[in-house]
C-alpha positions in Angstrom: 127.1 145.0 118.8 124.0 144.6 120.3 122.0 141.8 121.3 118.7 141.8 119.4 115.4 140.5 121.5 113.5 137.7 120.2 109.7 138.0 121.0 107.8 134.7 120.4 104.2 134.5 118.7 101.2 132.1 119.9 98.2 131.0 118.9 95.2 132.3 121.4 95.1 129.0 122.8 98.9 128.0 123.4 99.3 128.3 127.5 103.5 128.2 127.9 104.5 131.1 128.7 106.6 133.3 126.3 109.6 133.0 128.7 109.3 129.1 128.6 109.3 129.4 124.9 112.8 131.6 125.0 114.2 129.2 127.5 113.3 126.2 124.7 114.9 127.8 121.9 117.8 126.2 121.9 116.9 122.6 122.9 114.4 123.0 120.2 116.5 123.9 117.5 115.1 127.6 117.0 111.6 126.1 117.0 109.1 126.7 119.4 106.4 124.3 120.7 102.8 125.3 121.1 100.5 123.4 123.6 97.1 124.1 125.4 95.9 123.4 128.7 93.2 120.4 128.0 90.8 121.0 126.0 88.4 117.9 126.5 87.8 114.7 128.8 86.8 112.0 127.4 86.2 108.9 129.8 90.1 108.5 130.9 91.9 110.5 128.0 92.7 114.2 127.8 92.9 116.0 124.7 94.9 119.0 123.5 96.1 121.0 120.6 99.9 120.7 119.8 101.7 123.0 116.9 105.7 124.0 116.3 106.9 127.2 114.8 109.0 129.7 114.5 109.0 132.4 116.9 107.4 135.2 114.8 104.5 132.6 114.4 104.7 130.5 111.1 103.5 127.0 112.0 104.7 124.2 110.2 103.3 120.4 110.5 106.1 118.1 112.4 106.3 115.7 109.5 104.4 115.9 105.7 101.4 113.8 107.3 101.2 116.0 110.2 98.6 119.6 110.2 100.1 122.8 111.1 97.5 122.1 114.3 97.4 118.7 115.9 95.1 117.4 118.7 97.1 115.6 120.9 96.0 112.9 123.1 97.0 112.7 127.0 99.4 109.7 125.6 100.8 111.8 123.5 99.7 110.3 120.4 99.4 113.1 117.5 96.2 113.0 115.7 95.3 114.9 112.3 92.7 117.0 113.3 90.6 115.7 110.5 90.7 112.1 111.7 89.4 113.7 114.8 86.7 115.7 113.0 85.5 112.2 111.2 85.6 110.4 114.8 83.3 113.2 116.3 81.3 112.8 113.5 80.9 109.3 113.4 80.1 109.3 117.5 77.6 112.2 116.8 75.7 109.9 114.3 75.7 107.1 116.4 74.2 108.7 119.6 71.4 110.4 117.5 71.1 106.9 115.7 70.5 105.5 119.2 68.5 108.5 120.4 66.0 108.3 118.0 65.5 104.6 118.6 64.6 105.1 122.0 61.9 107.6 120.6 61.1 105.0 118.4 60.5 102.5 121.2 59.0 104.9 123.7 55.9 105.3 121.6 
């Protein structure tokens, strides 16, 4: 009997290598973990993206509150990628809030 070879699927912007990924299996319970290098910097906190699957790519949220995709902070902390979207949103309308008062006052 032969072994079979297990080839691991990533996203496009998971960086572990695939060997890293085979090494995991079994201290991951079959799973594999998807993480990027940093995607942003803001003021002291790094920000990635953080998914676990199987090897032939399905993604599946870590717990029922959790996206298949989550953006993980440098502390770790999992957030929904929605709370994220509503966070850059609200900073967004604050800055051209305050933008457009300093037009206001510059005339």
């Amino acid at each position: 009997m032969s072994a079979m070879a297990v080839r691991v699927w990533c996203p496009d912007w998971c960086t572990v290598t695939e060997q890293t990924h085979l090494d995991d299996l079994r201290n991951n319970d079959g799973e594999v973990i998807h993480s990027s290098a940093d995607f942003g910097h803001v003021d002291s906190e790094d920000y990635a993206l953080s998914a676990i699957g199987s090897p032939d790519g399905v993604l599946r949220p870590e717990d029922p509150t959790h996206a298949p995709v989550m953006c993980m902070a440098g502390n770790g902390e999992l957030i929904h990628p929605d709370d994220m979207e509503r966070h850059a949103r609200a900073l967004l309308d604050m800055v051209a809030r305050a933008r457009g008062e300093q037009k206001e006052r510059q005339r």
